[in-house]
Each structure stands twice: as C-alpha cells, then as structure tokens.
Phi, psi and omega in degrees: 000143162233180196264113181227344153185218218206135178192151220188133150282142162245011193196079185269140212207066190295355172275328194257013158104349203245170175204139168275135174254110178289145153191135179243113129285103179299318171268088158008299191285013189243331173349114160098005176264351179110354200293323193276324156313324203270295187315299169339298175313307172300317173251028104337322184287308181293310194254008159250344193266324152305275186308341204031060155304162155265321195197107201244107179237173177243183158205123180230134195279169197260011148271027209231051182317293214305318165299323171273354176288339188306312174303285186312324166315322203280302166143001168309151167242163168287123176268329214175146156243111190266096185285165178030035209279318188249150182247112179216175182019077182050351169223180182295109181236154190277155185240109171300130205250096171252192210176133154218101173301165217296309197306335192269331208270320195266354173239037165288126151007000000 
C-alpha cells in the first residue's frame, strides 16, 4: 500500500447538522483516475448515512476544473463565489464555494 492523498472533515457543526470537507490527492500521476471521486462518495457515505448529517460544503479554487467537475460529479452545486479570495501564481483567483444536502445526496443515481 501507499499513501497517495487525503480527505477529511475540517469543520463539523453538530447543531446544525452540517461539516466542511478537505480532499488531496498528492500524487500528480494519479490524477484523473477517479480515486478522489470515489474517495468523496466514501465520505459522503459517512456523513449522511452514519453521522446524520445534513449538509456537507467546500471550497475549491477556480484553476482547479478537474476538482469541480469532481464535485460535481459527486452532486455538489455551486453556492457561492469568494472573489478574488486567493492569491497563487502571481494573481488573485476566486474561490468557489459548493455545497450538498443530505436530500440531494439521497435522490443521486
């Protein structure tokens, strides 16, 4: 086995039901193969099926396609735009705000 990335609540919100979610896949060469969709689905799985969560968001920057089709793929929507919130490879890019309810989660395919 190797370590190939990483995923997490980073924020759990036991009243209201809801948790922010972290996800890395580190290794480049892994890219595009499904592990960070599949891995999503697993914790996804957990926190509505377990947790009895409601509502599970992100934040993904917007040079980042491959991760939001992912998201998307997954069933998050776009919610929300945090302009010009990060600054990398010399300018200011906006940070995408997504979002999925327990209800949306449960009438997936």
């Amino acid at each position: 086995r190797r370590y190939i990335g990483g995923i997490s609540f980073n924020v759990i919100d036991w009243l209201n039901r809801c948790a922010g979610l972290g996800i890395v896949i580190g290794d480049k060469s892994l890219w595009g193969k499904g592990y960070g969709t599949d891995a999503m689905r697993v914790l996804m799985r957990l926190a509505f099926d377990k947790m009895n969560l409601h509502r599970l968001w992100l934040h993904v920057h917007d040079y980042n396609p491959r991760a939001i089709a992912s998201y998307q793929k997954c069933g998050f929507k776009r919610e929300g735009i945090l302009r010009q919130e990060h600054f990398a490879r010399g300018r200011y890019h906006d940070t995408i705000v997504m979002g999925i309810l327990e209800s949306e989660y449960r009438a997936l395919p």
